[in-house]
C-alpha positions as CSV (number, residue, x, y, z in Angstrom):
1,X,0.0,0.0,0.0
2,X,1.4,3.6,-0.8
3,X,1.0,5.8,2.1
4,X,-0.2,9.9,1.6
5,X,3.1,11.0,3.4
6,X,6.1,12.4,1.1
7,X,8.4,9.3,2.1
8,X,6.0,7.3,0.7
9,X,5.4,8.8,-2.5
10,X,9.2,9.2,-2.8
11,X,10.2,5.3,-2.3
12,X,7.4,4.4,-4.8
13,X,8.8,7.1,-7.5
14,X,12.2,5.6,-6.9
15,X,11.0,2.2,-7.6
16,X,8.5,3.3,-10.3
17,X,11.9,4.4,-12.1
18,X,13.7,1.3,-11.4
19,X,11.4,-1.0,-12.9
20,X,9.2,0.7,-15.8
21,X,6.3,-0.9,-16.9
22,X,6.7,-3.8,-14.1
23,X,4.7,-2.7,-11.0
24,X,1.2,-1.6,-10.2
25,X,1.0,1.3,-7.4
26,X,-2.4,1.3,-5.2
27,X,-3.3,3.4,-2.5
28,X,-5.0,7.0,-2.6
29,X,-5.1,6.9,-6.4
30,X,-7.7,9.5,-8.1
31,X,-8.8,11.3,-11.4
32,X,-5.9,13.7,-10.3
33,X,-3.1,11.9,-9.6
34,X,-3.6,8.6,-11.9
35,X,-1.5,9.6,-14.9
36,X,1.1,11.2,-12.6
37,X,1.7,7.3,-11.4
38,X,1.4,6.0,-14.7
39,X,3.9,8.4,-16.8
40,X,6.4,7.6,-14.0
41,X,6.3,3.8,-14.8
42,X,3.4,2.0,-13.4
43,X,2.0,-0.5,-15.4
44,X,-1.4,-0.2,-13.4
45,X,-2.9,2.1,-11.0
46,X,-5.3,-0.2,-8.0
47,X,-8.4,1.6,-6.8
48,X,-10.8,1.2,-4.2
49,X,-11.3,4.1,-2.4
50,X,-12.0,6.4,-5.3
51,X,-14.4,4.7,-6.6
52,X,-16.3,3.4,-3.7
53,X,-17.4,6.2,-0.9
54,X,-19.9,5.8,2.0
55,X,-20.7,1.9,1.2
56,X,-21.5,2.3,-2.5
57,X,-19.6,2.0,-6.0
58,X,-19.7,5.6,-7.5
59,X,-20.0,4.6,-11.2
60,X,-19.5,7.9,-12.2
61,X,-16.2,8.0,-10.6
62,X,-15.3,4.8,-12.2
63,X,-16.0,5.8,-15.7
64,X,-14.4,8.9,-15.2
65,X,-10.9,7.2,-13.8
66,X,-11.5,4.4,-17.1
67,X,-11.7,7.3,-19.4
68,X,-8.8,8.9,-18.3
69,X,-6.1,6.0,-17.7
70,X,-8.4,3.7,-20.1
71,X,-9.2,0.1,-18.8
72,X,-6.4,-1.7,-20.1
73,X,-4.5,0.0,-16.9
74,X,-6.8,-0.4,-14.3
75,X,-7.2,-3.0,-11.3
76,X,-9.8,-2.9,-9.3
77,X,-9.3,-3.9,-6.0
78,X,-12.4,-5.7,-4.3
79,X,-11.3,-6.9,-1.5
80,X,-13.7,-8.4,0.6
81,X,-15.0,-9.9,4.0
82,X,-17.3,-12.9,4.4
83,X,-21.1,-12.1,6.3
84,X,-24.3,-14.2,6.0
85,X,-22.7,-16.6,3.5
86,X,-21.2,-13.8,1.1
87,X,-18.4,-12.3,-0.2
88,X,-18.9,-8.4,0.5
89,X,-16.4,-5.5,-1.0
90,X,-15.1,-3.9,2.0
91,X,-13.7,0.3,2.2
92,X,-12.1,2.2,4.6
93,X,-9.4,0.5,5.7
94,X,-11.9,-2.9,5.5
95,X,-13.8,-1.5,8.3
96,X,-16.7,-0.5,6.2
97,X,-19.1,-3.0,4.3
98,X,-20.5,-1.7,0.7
99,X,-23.3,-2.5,-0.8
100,X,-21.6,-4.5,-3.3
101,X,-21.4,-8.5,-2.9
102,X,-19.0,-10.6,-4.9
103,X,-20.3,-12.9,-7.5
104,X,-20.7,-13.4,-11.4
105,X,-23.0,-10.9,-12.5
106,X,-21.3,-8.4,-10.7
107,X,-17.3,-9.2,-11.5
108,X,-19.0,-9.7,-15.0
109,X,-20.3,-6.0,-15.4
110,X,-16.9,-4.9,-13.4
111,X,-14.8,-6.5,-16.0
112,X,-15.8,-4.2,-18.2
113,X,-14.1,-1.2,-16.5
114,X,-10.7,-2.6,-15.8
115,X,-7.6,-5.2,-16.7
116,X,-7.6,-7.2,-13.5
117,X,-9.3,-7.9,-10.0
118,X,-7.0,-7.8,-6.8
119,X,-9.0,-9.5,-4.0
120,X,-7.8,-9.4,-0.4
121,X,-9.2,-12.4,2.0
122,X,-9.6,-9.7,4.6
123,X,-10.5,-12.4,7.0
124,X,-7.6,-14.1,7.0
125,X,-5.2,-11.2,5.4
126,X,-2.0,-10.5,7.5
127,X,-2.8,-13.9,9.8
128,X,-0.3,-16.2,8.3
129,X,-3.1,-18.9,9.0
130,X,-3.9,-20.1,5.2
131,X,-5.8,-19.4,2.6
132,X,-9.6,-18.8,2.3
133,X,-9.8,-21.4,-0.3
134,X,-13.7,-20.7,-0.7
135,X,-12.8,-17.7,-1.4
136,X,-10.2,-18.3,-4.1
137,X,-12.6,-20.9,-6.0
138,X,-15.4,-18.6,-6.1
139,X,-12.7,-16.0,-7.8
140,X,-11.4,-18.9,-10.0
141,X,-15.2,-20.0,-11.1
142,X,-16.9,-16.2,-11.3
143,X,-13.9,-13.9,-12.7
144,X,-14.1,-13.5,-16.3
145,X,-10.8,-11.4,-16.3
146,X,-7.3,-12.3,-14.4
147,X,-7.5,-11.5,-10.5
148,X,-4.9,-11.4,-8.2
149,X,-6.1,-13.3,-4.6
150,X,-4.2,-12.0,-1.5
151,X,-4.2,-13.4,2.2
152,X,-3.2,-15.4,4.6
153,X,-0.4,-17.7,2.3
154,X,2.0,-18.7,4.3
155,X,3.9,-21.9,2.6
156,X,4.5,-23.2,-1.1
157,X,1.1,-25.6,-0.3
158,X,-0.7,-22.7,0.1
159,X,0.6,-21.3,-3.1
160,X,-0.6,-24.2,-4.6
161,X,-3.9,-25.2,-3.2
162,X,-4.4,-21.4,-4.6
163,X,-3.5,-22.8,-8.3
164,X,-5.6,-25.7,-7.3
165,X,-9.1,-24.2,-6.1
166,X,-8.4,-21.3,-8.6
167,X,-8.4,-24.2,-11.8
168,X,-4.8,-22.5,-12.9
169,X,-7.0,-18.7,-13.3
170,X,-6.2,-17.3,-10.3
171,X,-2.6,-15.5,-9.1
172,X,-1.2,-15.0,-5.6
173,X,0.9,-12.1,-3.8
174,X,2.5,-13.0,-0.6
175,X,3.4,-10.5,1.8
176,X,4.3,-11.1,5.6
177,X,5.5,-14.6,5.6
178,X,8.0,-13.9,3.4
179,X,12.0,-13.6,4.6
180,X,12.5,-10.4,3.3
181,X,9.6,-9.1,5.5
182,X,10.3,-11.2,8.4
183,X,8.4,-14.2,7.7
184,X,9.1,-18.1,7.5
185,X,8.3,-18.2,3.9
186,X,12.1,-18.1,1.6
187,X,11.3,-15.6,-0.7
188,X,13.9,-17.4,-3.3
189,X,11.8,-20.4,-2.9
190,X,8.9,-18.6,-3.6
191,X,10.2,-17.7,-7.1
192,X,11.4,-20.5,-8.0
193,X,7.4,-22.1,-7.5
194,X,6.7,-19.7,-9.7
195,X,8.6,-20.0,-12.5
196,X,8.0,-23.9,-12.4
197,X,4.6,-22.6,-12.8
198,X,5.0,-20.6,-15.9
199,X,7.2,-23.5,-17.4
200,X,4.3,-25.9,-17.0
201,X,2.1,-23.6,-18.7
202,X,4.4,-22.7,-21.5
203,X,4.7,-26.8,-21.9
């Protein structure tokens, strides 16, 4: 997540510059400062915030932020918390419910505005306690567009029940466990899993 303060902004312009074209910066991203992130080397800009205020998705907002950065460079990030049997988008720092529930219709409609999903477990995210693998089959069943599933992965049998329950159409990010953030998890190892992945789907 990129925080408001100046350090903040400054480390993700230095590493926006390091690696053009090969990261997506989230976090306080609007209408006015999209482009700013993507002329200084983001592939992607993730939103949440911007587009969803007081519980509901302002499609107006949205439309506005895809005709301005165009679709093809937006993630939307919907990640979400589990109540009365259902996936719901959660806001403010995932305090806040919206109005918006996760399923096909409504990742169908979504996928129209943007390149990718990024879904946070919430209820497990930052826990190092596994995967909501629900959660990730759901994505892997419903998403019509790639989507990036986030929380709770702690070992390379998490990573792979993901590619499991996901059917191969869903992605992972791993944060905490890792080494280089203090974690269990060998970050080396990590890619390594990954490119074995990629070379059985080039094969």
């Amino acid at each position: 997540m990129l925080g408001s303060d100046h350090a903040s902004r400054l480390t993700a312009f230095e590493a926006l510059l390091a690696w053009p074209g090969g990261l997506q910066l989230g976090g306080g991203v609007t209408t006015d400062n999209a482009m700013e992130y993507l002329d200084a080397g983001a592939s992607h800009v993730i939103v949440t915030s911007f587009v969803f205020r007081e519980g509901q998705l302002e499609e107006d907002r949205l439309k506005a932020l895809v005709k301005l950065v165009g679709k093809q460079r937006l993630v939307l990030d919907l990640s979400c918390r589990q109540r009365d049997g259902q996936y719901w988008v959660v806001t403010d720092r995932w305090q806040r419910f919206s109005s918006l529930s996760l399923g096909e219709a409504s990742l169908a409609e979504l996928a129209g505005s943007c390149d990718e999903f990024l879904v946070h477990g919430v209820d497990v995210e930052g826990m190092q306690l596994g995967i909501d693998e629900t959660l990730v089959e759901l994505l892997g069943k419903w998403s019509p567009i790639p989507v990036t599933y986030a929380g709770g992965a702690r070992t390379l049998d998490d990573l792979q029940r993901v590619a499991g329950a996901g059917k191969g159409r869903v992605d992972i990010t791993v944060g905490s466990a890792l080494d280089i953030y203090g974690g269990q998890l060998p970050y080396a190892k990590v890619v390594e899993w990954h490119r074995q992945q990629q070379q059985g789907v080039a094969a």
